[in-house]
C-alpha positions as CSV (number, residue, x, y, z in Angstrom):
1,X,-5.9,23.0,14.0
2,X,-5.0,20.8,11.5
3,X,-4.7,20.4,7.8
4,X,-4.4,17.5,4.6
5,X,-0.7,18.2,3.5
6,X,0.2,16.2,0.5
7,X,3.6,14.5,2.1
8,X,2.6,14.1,5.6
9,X,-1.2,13.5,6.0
10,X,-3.2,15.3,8.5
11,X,-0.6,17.4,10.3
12,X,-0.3,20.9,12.4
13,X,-0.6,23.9,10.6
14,X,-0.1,25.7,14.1
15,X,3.2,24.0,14.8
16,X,3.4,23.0,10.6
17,X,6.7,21.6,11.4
18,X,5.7,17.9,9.5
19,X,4.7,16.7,12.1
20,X,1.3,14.1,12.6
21,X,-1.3,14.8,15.3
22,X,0.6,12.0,17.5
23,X,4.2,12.9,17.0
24,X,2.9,16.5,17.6
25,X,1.6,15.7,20.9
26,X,5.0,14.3,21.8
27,X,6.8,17.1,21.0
28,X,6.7,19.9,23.6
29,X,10.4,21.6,22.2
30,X,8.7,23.4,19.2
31,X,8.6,27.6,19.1
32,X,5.3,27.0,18.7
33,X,3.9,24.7,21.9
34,X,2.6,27.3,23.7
35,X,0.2,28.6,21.0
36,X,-0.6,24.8,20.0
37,X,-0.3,22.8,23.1
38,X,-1.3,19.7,21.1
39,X,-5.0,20.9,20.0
40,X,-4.2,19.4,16.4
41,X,-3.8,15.8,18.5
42,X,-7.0,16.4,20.2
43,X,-8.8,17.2,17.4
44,X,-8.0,14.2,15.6
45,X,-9.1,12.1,19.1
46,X,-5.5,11.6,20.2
47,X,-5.3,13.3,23.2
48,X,-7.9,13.4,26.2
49,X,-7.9,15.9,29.1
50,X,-8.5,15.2,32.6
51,X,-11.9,15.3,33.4
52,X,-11.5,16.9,36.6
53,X,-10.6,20.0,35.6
54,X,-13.3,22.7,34.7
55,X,-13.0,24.2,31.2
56,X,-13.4,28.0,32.2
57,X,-12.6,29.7,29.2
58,X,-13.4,29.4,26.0
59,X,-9.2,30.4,24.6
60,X,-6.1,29.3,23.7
61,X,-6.4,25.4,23.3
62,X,-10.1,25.8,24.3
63,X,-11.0,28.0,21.8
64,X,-12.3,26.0,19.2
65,X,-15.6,25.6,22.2
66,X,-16.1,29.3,21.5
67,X,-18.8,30.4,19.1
68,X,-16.3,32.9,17.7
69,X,-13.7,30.3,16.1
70,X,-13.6,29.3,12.7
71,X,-15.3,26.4,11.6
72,X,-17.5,26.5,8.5
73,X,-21.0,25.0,9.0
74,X,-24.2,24.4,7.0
75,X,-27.6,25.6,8.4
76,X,-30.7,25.6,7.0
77,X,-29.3,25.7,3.4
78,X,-27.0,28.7,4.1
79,X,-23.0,28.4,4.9
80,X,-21.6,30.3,7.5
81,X,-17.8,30.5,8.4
82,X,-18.6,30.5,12.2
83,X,-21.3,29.5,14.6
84,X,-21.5,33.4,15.6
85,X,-23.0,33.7,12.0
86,X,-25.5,30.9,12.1
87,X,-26.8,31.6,15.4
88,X,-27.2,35.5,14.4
89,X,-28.7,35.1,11.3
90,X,-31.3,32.7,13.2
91,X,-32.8,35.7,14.5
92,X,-34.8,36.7,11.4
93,X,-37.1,34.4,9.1
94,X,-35.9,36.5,6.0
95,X,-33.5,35.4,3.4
96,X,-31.6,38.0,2.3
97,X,-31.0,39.6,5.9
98,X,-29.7,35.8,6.9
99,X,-27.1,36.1,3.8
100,X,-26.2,39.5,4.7
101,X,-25.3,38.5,8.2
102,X,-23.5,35.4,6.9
103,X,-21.2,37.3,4.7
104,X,-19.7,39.6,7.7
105,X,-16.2,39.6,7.9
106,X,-16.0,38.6,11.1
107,X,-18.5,37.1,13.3
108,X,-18.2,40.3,15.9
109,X,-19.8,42.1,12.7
110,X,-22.0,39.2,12.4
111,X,-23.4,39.7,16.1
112,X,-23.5,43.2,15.3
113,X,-25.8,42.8,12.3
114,X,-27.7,40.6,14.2
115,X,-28.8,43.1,16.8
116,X,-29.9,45.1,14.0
117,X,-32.6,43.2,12.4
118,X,-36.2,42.7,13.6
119,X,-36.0,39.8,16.6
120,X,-38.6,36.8,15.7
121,X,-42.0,36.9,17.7
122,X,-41.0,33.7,20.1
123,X,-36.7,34.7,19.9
124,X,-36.3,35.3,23.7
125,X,-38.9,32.7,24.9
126,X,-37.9,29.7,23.1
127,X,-36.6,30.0,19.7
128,X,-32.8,30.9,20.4
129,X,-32.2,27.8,22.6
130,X,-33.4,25.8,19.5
131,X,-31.4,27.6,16.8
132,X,-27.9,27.5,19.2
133,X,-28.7,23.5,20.0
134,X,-29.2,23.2,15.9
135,X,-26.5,25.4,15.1
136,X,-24.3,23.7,17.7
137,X,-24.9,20.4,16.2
138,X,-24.0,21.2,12.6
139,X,-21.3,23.1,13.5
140,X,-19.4,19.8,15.1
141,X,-21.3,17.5,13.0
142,X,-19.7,19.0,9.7
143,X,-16.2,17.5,10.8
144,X,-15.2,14.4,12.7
145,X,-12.1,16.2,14.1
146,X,-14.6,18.3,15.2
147,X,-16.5,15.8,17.1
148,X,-13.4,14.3,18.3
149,X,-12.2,17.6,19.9
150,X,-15.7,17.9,21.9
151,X,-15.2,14.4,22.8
152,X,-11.7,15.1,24.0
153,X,-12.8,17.4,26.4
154,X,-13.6,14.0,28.2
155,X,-16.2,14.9,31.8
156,X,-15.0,18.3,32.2
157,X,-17.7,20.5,32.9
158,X,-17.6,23.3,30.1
159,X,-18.0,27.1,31.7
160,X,-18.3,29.9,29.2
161,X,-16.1,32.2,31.2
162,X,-16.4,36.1,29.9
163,X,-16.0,39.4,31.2
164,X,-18.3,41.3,29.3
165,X,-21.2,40.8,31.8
166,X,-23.0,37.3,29.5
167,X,-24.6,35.7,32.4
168,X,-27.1,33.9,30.3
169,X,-25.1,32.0,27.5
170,X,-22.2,32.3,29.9
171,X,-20.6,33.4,33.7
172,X,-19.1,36.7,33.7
173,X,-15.8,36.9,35.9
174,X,-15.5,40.7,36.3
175,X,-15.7,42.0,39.3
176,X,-19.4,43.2,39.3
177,X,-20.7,39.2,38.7
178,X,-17.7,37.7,40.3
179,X,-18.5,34.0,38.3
180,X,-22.4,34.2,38.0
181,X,-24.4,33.5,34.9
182,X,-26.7,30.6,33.5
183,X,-23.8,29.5,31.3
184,X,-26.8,28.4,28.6
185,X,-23.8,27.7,26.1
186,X,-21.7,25.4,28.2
187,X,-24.9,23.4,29.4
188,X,-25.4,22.9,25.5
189,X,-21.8,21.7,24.5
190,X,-21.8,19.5,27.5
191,X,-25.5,18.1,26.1
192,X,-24.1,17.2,22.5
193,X,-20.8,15.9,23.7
194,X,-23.2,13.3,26.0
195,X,-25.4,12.8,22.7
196,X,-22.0,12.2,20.5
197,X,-20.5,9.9,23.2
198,X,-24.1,7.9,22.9
């Protein structure tokens, strides 16, 4: 994560030690390396991953892939702080029932309220893979760090690993699915990031 401090430009605010993206990534010392691990650098396009390694899990340096992270977005004309809210609140056609969703505290509320309302007539058929690929795009659209960190995931292939038993917008790894699932969410991170990288 990173942040406009008035003395040192776009710095850490993981780490916040005054340190840029770049001398950041140098710096493995810090208390804090093990939470940051240089995800301020890769969101400003410093640092690329290998591209051989599988992304498993959304976490930890990863987590910013997740639909659950912070990262304030515009969709049709609403704000949302996370992706969890937008894609929710895409559920419902009605106004007031997408604001109500958007203001949840936390987007595990948001999901909540949004198996609450009434579902629209073509949700399961069609309309949720267009809302996530929409809400997808504004969510890394609304930054260019945000672009930058997809982009730094380089070729890896992007796996929504979960153990709550997702095996349609992810691949579950408890024991009952061992790894299976349609990972829907990956395939649509790994779509944009080839779109951006057009």
């Amino acid at each position: 994560m990173t942040t406009d401090h008035p003395q040192y430009g776009l710095m850490c605010e993981i780490c916040f030690k005054g340190l840029t993206p770049e001398e950041c990534a140098e710096d493995t010392s810090g208390t804090k390396w093990d939470i940051c691990k240089g995800r301020c650098a890769r969101e400003a396009g410093i640092v690329e991953v290998a591209s051989s390694e599988p992304i498993s899990r959304f976490h930890g340096p990863w987590a910013f892939l997740s639909n659950f992270h912070p990262a304030v977005l515009v969709w049709e004309g609403i704000t949302y702080p996370t992706s969890e809210h937008a894609f929710s609140a895409g559920k419902t056609d009605e106004p007031f029932l997408r604001e109500w969703i958007a203001s949840a505290g936390k987007p595990k509320e948001a999901k909540r309220r949004g198996h609450l309302v009434r579902r629209r007539d073509d949700w399961d058929e069609t309309r949720r893979y267009v809302v996530m690929r929409e809400v997808l795009n504004a969510k890394f659209t609304a930054d260019p760090r945000r672009v930058a960190a997809l982009l730094g995931t380089g070729d890896a292939e992007l796996i929504e690993g979960n153990t709550w038993c997702d095996i349609h917008w992810g691949r579950c790894l408890c024991p009952r699915h061992n790894g299976a699932g349609e990972n829907h969410l990956g395939l649509m991170l790994m779509e944009l990031r080839a779109e951006l990288k057009a």
